[in-house]
C-alpha positions in Angstrom: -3.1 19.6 -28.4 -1.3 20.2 -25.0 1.6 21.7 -23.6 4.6 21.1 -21.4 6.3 23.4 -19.2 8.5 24.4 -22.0 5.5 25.9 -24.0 6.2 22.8 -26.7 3.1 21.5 -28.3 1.8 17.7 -28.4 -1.0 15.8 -29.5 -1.7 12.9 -26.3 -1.4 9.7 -27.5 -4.6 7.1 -27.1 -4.7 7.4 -23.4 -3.4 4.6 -20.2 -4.3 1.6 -22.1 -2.2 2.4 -25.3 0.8 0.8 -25.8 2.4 3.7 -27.5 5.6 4.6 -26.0 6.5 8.6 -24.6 9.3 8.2 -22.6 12.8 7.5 -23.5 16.2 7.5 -22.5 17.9 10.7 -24.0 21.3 11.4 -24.7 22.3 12.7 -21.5 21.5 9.5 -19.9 18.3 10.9 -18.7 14.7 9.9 -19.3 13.4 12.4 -22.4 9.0 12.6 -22.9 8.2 13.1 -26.5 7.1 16.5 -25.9 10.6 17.4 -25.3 12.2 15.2 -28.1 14.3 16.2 -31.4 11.9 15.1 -34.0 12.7 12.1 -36.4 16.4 10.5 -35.1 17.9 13.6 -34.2 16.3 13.0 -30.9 19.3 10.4 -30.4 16.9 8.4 -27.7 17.5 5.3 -27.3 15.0 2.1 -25.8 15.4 1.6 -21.9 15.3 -2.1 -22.4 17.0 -3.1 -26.0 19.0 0.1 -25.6 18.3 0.1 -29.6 18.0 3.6 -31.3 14.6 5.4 -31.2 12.7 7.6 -33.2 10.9 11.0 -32.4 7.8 10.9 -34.4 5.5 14.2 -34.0 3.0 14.3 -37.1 0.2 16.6 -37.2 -2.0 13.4 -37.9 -1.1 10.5 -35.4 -0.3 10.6 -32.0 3.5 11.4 -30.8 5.3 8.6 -29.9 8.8 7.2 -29.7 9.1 4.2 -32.3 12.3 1.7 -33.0 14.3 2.4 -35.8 14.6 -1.3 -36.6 10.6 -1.6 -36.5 11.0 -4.1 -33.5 9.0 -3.2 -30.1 9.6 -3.9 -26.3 7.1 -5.1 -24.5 7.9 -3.3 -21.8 9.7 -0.3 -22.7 7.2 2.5 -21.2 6.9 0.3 -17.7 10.6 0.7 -17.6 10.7 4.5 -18.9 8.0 5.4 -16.2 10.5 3.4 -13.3 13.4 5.5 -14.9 11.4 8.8 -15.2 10.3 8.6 -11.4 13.9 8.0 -10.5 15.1 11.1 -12.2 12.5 12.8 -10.9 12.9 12.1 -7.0 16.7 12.2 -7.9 16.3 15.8 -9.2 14.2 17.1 -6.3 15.7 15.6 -3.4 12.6 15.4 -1.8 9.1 13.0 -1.6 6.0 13.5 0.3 5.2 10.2 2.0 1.5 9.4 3.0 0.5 9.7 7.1 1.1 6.1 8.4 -1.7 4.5 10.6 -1.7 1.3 12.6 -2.5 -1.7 10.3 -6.6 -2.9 10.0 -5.8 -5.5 7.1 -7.1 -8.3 9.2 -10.9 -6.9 9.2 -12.9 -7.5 6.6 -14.6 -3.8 6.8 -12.7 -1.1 7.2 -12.0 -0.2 11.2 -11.3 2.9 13.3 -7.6 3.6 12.0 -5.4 5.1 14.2 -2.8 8.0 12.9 0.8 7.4 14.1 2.7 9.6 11.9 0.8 12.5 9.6 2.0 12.8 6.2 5.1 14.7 5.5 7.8 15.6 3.5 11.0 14.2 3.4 14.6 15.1 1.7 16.4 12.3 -0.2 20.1 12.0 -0.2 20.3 9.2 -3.0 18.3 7.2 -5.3 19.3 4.4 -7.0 16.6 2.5 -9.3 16.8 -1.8 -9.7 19.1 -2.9 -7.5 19.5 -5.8 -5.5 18.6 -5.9 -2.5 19.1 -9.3 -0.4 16.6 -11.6 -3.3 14.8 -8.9 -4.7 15.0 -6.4 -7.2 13.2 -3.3 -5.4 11.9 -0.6 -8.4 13.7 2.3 -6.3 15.6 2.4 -3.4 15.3 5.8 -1.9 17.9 7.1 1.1 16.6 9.3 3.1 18.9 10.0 5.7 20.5 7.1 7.6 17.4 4.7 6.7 16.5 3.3 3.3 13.1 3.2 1.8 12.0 0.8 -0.9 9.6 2.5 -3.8 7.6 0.5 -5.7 6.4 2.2 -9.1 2.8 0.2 -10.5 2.6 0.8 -14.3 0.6 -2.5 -14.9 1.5 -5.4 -12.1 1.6 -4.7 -8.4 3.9 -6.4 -5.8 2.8 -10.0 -5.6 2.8 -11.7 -2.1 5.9 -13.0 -2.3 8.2 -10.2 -3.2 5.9 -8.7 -0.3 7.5 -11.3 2.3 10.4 -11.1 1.3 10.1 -7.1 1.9 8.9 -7.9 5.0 12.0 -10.2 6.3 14.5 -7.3 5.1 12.3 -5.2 7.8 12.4 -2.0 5.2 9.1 -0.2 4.7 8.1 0.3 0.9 6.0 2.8 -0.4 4.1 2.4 -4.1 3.3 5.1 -6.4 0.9 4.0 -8.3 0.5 4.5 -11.7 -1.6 2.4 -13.4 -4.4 4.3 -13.7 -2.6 7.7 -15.6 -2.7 8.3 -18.9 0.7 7.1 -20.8 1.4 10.7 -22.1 1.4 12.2 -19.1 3.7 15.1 -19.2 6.7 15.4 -16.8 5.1 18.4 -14.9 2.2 16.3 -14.0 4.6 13.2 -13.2 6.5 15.4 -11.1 3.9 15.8 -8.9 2.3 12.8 -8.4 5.8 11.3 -7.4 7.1 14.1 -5.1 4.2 16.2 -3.8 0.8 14.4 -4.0 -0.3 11.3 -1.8 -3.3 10.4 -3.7 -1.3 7.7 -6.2 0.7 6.6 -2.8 0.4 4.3 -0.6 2.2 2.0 2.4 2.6 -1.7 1.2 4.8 -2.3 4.6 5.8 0.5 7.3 7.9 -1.0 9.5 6.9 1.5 12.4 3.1 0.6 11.7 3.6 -3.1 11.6 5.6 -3.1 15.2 3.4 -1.3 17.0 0.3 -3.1 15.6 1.5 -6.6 16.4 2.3 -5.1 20.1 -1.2 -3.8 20.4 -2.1 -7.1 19.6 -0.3 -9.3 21.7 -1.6 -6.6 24.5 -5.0 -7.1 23.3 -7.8 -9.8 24.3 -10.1 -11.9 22.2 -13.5 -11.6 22.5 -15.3 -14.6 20.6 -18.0 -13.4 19.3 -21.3 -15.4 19.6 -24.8 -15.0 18.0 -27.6 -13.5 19.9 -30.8 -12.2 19.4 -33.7 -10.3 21.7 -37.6 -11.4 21.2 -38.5 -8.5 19.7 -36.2 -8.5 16.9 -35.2 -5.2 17.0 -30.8 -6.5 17.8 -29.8 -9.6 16.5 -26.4 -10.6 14.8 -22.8 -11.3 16.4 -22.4 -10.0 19.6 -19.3 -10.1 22.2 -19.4 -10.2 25.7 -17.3 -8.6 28.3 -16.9 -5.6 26.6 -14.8 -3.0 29.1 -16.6 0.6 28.1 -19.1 1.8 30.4 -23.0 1.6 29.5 -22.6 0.0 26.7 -25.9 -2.9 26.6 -26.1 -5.8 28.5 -27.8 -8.7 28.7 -28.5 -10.5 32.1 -26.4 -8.1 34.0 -23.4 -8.8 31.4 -22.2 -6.6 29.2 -21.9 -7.2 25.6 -21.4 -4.8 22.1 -22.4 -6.0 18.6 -19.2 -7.1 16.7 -21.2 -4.8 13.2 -22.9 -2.1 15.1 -20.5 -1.1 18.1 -17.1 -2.5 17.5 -16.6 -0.8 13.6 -16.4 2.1 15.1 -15.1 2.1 18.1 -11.4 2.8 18.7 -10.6 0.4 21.2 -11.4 -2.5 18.4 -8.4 -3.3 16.9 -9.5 -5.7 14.4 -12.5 -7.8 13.9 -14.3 -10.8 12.2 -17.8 -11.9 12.6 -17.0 -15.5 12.9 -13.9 -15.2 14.9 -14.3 -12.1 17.5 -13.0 -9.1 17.7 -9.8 -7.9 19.3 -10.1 -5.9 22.0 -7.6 -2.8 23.4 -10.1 -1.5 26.2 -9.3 -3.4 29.3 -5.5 -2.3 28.7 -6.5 1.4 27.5 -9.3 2.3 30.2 -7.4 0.4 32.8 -10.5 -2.8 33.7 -9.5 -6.0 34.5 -9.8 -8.8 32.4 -12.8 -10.8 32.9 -11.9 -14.4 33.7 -13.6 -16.1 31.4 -11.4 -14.3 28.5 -8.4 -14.6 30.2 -6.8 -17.4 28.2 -7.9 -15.5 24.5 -4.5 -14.1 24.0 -3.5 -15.5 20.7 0.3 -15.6 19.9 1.6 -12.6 18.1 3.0 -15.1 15.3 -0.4 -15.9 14.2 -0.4 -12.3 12.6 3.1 -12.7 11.2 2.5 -14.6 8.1 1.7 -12.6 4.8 1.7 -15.6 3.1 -1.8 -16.6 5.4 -4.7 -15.6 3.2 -6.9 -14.2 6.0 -4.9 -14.3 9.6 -8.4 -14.3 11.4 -9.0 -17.5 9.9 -5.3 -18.8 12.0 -7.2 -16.8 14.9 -9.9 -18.9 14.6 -8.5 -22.3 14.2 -6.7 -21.2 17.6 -9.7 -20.1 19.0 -11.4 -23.4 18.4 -8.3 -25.8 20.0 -8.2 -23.8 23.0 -12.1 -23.8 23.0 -11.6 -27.5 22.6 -9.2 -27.9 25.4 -10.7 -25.5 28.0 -14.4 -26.1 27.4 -14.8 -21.8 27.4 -15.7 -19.8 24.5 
């Protein structure tokens, strides 16, 4: 048995993965948890998606659920009463805690020195409104929050596929999920309450605008180093090295000096982003003020290469580039 903030009494359904559903829309217009409910029909819920009548049903023997009066189910009623319950919520608080924004390392295939550009904070909310169109998309929640708006997407069982995530994108709006996939389908509104307003572990940044303009500056700032393979006799380096790199006694080779794309770059924080095959991007000669070296000079890929979410991996654009100006020039 548990208990809501009320002191009411409930026995939790059969955890995330059952189907039962414990939100509803009350009478007030509002989303109601079955801990709160009327029992039987005197509840007077009703189904977020048919709208049709509900009933309250709080046995001592099965779990408490809502159930349709007419024996029919939804398939998606409690993905739509979570939406609605999260917009009531934010509505009725006024207030979210977004998660600290970094610049983007989604290009790397491990994860990168990530660079904080805005710590996580709290913000108030002047209006909410919940599945509305905005330009071809239907965002969950669009959130105001001051004279900007913020898109909200709530995960119950599908995340945003890549193409609503374009499309998010082009309307240059960041969007922020709350993800909920993983709670368990009773949870109680205090608990709800929290992870939506207050906690940042369920949250996180599909698209920051802020982030995304300041990473694809960096970038087009940046320069290439293609990596290459090298080894030493005695076996004790070997793997994908780049040469040229611009911080002071780092190893060398031959008088040249060169950094191991899996042992130096990961963690240094002039590597923006990296691939073994490809290179790594590098932000040192700009940050520390050394010239370019000549030979790398023409490794400044177009910024648009990193512009299309639809591109599976943009390293591997990067490295199609890479190859036709290696092609042209002779210089790798």
């Amino acid at each position: 048995m548990v208990q809501d903030a009320q002191g009411r009494s409930g026995v939790r359904p059969g955890g995330r993965h059952g189907a039962r559903l414990t939100w509803a829309v009350g009478a007030s217009g509002g989303t109601t948890h079955i801990s709160e409910a009327e029992n039987g029909l005197g509840c007077a819920c009703i189904c977020p998606i048919c709208r049709g009548p509900l009933i309250a049903r709080q046995g001592k023997v099965r779990e408490h659920h809502f159930a349709h009066a007419s024996g029919d189910e939804c398939e998606h009623a409690l993905e739509t009463a979570l939406h609605l319950a999260a917009k009531d919520i934010l509505a009725a608080r006024k207030e979210i805690v977004l998660p600290a924004v970094h610049l983007p390392s989604r290009f790397s295939p491990y994860e990168m020195w990530r660079t904080e550009i805005a710590p996580q904070q709290r913000y108030c909310i002047e209006s909410v409104a919940v599945e509305r169109r905005l330009g071809s998309i239907i965002p969950d929640l669009i959130v105001g929050i001051g004279t900007r708006q913020l898109l909200v997407e709530v995960t119950v069982t599908h995340g945003t596929d890549r193409e609503k995530l374009r499309k998010i994108r082009d309307l240059g709006l960041s969007c922020v999920e709350i993800d909920l996939s993983r709670i368990e389908r009773d949870i109680l509104r205090d608990e709800l309450e929290n992870i939506v307003v207050d906690d940042t572990k369920q949250k996180r940044w599909l698209h920051n605008e802020r982030s995304e303009e300041m990473g694809r500056r960096r970038l087009s700032e940046a320069v290439l180093l293609p990596s290459r393979y090298g080894w030493r006799p005695k076996g004790y380096h070997f793997g994908q090295r780049v040469y040229g790199c611009p911080v002071a006694k780092r190893r060398t080779a031959r008088g040249k000096p060169y950094a191991f794309v899996a042992y130096d770059c990961d963690s240094c924080e002039h590597c923006l982003t990296a691939s073994l095959e490809v290179g790594v991007f590098c932000d040192g000669f700009r940050a520390l003020g050394k010239p370019i070296p000549p030979q790398t000079d023409f490794h400044r890929p177009p910024p648009e290469l990193f512009g299309d979410p639809e591109e599976e991996d943009p390293m591997e654009a990067v490295g199609r580039w890479v190859d036709e100006q290696t092609r042209i020039t002779g210089v790798r």
